[in-house]
C-alpha positions as CSV (number, residue, x, y, z in Angstrom):
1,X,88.5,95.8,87.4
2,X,87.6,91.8,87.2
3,X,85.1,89.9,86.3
4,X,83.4,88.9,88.8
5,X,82.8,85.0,87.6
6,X,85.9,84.8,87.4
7,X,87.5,85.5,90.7
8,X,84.8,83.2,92.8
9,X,86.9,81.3,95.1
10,X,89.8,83.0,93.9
11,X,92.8,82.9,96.4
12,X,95.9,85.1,96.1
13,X,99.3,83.6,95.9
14,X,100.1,84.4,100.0
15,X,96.2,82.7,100.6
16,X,94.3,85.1,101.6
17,X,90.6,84.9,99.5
18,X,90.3,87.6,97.2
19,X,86.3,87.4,97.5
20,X,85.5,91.1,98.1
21,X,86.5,93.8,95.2
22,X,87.7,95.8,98.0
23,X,90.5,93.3,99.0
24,X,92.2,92.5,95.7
25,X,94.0,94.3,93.5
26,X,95.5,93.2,89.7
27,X,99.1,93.6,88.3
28,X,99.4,96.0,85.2
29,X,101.7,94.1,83.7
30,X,100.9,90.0,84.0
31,X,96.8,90.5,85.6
32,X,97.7,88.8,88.3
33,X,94.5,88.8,91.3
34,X,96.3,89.3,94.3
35,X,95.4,91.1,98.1
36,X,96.6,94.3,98.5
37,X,99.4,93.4,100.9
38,X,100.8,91.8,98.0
39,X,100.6,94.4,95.5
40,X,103.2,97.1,94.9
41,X,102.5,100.2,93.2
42,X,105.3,101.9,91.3
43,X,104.8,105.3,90.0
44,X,101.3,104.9,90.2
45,X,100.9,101.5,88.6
46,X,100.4,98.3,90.4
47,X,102.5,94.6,90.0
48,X,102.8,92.1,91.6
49,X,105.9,90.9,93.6
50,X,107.2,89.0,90.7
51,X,106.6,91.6,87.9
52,X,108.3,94.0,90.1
53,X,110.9,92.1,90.6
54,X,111.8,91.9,86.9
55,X,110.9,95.8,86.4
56,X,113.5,96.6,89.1
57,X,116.3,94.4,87.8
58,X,115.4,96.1,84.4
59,X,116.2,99.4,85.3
C-alpha cells in the first residue's frame, strides 16, 4: 500500500503517527497517508476528509 521509506516519521493531518501499516490508510483519489479515524470509505473506496468533501458536493 506505501512505501515504507517513505512514510518514516510520517504524521497524519489530525497528528497521530502513521508508523505502523496497520494504523494508516491512503485516499484513492489524492494518496493522502492518513489514520484510519480520518479516512472515509465510500462505496468501498477510501478518501480523505477533503476529497470527500469535494466528491459529495459533486454529486
Amino acid at each position: 500500500m506505501f512505501p515504507e521509506e517513505a512514510l518514516v516519521n510520517a504524521v497524519c493531518e489530525c497528528g497521530m503517527t502513521l508508523d505502523r501499516p496497520r494504523s494508516r490508510t491512503q485516499c484513492s483519489d489524492c494518496g493522502t497517508g492518513m489514520c484510519r479515524s480520518c479516512s472515509i470509505e465510500v462505496d468501498g473506496v477510501t478518501y480523505c476528509r477533503w476529497c470527500v468533501t469535494s466528491i459529495g458536493r459533486a454529486a
